[in-house]
C-alpha positions as CSV (number, residue, x, y, z in Angstrom):
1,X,0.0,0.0,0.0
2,X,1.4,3.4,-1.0
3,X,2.1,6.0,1.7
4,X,1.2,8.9,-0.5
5,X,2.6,12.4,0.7
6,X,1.7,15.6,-0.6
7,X,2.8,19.7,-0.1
8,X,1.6,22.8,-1.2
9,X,4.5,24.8,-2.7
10,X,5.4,27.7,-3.6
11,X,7.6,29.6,-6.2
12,X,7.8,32.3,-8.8
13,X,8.6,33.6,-12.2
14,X,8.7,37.3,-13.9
15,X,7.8,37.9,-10.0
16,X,4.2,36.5,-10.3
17,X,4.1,34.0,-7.3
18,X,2.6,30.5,-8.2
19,X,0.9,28.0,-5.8
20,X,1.7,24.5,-6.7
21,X,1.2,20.9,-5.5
22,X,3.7,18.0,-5.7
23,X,2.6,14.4,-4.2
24,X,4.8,11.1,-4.0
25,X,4.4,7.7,-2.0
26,X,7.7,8.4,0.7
27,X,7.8,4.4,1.2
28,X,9.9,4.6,-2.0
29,X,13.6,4.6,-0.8
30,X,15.4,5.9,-4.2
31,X,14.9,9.0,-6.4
32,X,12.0,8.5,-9.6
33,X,10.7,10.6,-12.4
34,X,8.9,13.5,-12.3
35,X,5.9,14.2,-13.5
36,X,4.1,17.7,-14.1
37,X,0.4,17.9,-14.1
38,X,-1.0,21.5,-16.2
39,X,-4.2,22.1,-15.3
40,X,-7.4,22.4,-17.5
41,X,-8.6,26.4,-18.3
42,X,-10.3,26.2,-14.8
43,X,-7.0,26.2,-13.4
44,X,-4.9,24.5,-10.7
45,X,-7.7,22.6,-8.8
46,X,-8.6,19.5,-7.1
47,X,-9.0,17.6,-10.4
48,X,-5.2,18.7,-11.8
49,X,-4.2,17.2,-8.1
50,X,-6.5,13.7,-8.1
51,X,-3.8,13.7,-10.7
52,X,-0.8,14.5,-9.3
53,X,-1.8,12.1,-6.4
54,X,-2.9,9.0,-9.4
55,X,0.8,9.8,-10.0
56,X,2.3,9.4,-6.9
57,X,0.1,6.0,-6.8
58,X,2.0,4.9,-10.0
59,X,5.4,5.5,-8.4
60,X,6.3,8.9,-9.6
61,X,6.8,12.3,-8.0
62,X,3.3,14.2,-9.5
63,X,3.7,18.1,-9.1
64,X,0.4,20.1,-10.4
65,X,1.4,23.2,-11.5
66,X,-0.1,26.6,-11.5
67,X,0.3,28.6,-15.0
68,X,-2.1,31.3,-13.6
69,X,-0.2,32.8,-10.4
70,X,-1.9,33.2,-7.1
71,X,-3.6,30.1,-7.4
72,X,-6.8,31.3,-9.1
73,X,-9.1,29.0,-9.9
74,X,-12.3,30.3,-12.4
75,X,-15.6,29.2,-11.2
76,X,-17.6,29.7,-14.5
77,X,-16.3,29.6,-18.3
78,X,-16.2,33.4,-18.7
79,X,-13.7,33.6,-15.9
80,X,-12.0,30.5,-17.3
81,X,-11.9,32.5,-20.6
82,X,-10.5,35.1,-19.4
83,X,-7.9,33.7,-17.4
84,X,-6.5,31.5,-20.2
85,X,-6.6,34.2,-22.9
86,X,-4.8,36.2,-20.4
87,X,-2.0,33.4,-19.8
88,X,-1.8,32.5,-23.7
89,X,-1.2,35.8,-25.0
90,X,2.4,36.0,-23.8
91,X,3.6,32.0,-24.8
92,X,7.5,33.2,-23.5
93,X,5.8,33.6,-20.0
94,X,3.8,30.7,-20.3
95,X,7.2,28.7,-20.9
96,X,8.9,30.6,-18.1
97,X,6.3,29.6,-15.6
98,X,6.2,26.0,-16.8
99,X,10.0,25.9,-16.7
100,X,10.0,27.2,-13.2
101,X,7.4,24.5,-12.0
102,X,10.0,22.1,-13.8
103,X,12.8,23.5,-11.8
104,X,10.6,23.2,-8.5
105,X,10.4,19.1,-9.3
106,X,13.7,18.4,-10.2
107,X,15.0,20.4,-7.2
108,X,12.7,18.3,-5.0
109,X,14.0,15.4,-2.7
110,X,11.9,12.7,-3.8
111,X,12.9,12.9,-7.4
112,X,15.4,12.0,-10.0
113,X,16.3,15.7,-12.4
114,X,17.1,13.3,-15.4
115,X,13.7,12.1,-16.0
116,X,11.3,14.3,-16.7
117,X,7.9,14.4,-18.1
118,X,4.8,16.4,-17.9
119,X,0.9,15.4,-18.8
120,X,-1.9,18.4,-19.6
121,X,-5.5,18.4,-19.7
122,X,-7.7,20.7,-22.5
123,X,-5.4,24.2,-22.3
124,X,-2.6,22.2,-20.4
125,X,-2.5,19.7,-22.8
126,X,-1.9,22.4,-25.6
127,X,0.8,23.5,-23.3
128,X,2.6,20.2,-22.6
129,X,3.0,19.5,-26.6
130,X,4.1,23.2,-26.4
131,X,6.9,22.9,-24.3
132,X,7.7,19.6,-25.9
133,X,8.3,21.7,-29.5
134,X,10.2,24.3,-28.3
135,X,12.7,22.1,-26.9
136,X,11.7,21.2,-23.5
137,X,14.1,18.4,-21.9
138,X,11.3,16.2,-21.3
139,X,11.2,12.7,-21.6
140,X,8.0,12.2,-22.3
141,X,4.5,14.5,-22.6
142,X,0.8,13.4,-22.5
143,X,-2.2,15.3,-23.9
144,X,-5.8,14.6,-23.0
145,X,-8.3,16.5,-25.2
146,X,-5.2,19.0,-25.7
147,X,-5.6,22.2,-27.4
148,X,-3.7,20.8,-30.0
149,X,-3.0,24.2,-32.2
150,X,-0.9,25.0,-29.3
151,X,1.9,22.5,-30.9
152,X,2.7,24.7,-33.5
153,X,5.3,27.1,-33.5
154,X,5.9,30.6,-34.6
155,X,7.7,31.0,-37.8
156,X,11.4,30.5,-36.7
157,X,10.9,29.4,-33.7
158,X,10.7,26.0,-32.0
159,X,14.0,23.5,-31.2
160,X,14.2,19.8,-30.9
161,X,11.2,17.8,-30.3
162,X,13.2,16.0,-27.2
163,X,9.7,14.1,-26.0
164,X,7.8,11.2,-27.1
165,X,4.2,12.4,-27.1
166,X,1.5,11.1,-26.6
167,X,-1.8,12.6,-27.6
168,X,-5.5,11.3,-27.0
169,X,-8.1,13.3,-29.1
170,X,-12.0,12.8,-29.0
171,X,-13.1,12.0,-32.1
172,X,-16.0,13.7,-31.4
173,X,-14.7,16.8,-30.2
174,X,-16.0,20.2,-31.8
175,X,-13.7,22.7,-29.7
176,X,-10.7,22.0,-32.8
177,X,-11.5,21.7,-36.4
178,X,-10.6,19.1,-38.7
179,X,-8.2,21.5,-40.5
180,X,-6.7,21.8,-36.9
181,X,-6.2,18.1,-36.2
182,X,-4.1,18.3,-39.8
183,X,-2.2,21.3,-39.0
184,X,-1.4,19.1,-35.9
185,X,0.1,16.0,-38.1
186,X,1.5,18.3,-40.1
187,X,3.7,19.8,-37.7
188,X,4.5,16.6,-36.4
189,X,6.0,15.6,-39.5
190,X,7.6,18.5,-39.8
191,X,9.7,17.4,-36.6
192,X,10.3,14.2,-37.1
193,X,8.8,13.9,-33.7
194,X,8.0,10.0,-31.7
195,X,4.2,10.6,-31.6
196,X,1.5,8.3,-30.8
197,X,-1.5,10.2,-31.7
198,X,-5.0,8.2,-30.4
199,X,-8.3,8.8,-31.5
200,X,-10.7,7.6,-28.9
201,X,-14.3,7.0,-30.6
202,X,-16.9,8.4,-29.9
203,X,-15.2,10.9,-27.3
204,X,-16.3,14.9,-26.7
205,X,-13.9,17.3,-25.1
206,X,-13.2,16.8,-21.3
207,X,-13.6,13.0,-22.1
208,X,-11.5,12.3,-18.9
209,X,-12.6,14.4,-16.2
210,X,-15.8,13.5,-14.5
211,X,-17.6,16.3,-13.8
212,X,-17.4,17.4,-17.7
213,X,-20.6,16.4,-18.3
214,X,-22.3,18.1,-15.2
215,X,-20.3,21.5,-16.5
216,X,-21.5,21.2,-20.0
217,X,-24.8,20.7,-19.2
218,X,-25.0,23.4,-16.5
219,X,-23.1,25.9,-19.2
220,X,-24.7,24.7,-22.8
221,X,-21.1,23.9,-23.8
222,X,-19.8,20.0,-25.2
223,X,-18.2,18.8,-22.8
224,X,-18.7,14.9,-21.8
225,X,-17.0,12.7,-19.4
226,X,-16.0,9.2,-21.1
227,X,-15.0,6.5,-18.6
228,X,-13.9,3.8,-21.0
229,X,-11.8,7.0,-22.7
230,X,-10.8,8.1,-19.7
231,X,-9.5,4.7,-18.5
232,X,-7.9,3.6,-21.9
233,X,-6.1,7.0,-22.2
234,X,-4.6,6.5,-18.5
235,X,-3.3,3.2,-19.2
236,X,-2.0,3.7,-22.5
237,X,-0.1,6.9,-20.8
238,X,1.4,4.4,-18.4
239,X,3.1,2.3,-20.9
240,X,4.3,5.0,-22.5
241,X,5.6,7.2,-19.5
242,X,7.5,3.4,-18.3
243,X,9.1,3.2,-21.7
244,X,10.2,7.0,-21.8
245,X,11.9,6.2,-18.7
246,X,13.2,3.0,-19.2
């Protein structure tokens, strides 16, 4: 049985201070990977930590991170909105705060700085493949229902795809277009990136968190939670973070 731990933490970057949370299982005797966990557009809440701690479970170091500062969390999809659009229109301090959450896990003592990965949800998952094409020395990166035209880079920018990704799209969902998903592939190939791209059937945005459905009905907006998605994704992300880190 796993002897989960957990601590709120806190650091900064640019001066904004960020609230964080890292978990791990302390019966573990030796250093193991990290993991970051980026939060969905409602920010760094008790879902992006069930995650961190389904991490620590697995026997990994989860950290969920805080890209908003302050530890703001949005209680309706207009704040959401707002706080995202905020975040993303400034990438460069979107990659600063994500590389000072990464600095926060591989300085932390449960944890080995070699191995690296990090896992995002909706606008984290956008983020995650982000950080992955401008060069982020990450083993391995997961996306569930990611916005996905986050992967591409401004002309002339980007590095080395460093990563193997991993990214599991609802067939079903409406929030990114067709053209979108291709633009995705496209820049992909451009890389020469290891991606394993997985279309679950069937699936709606939000596909893996189970009060999606409760939110899109409440705010008229397509959002559906999928356990068989939800569970396939998560297992298929196991075998992938294990062979990343192998």
């Amino acid at each position: 049985m796993a002897n989960i731990q957990s601590q709120e933490i806190s650091y900064s970057s640019g001066g904004t201070e960020m609230n964080g949370y890292i978990a791990w299982d302390a019966d573990i005797g030796w250093e193991r990977p990290g993991v970051l966990v980026v939060h969905e557009w409602w920010g760094n809440n008790e879902y992006a930590r069930r995650r961190a701690n389904m991490l620590a479970e697995l026997g990994y170091t989860g950290m969920a991170v805080d890209l908003y500062g302050g530890g703001k969390i949005a209680d309706n999809p207009d704040e959401a909105g707002g706080l995202m659009n905020d975040l993303l229109s400034d990438l460069g301090v979107v990659r600063s705060r994500f590389n000072a959450a990464l600095d926060q896990l591989q300085e932390h003592h449960s944890t080995d700085a070699e191995k690296m990965a990090a896992i995002g949800y909706c606008m984290g998952g956008g983020i995650v493949l982000h950080m992955a094409r401008y060069g982020a020395d990450l083993k391995a990166v997961a996306s569930f229902h990611g916005a996905l035209p986050l992967a591409i880079a401004a002309e002339g920018e980007g590095g080395e795809v460093n990563a193997r990704l991993a990214v599991y799209h609802g067939e079903d969902d409406v929030f990114f277009s067709p053209e979108e998903v291709t633009a995705f592939h496209a820049e992909v190939d451009k890389t020469g990136a290891d991606c394993l791209f997985v279309a679950l059937p069937g699936a709606l945005h939000g596909f893996s968190n189970p009060i999606a459905t409760a939110n899109g009905e409440k705010y008229g907006i397509p959002l559906r939670y999928n356990e068989l998605a939800d569970t396939a994704s998560w297992a298929h992300m196991q075998l992938v973070l294990q062979s990343a880190f192998a």
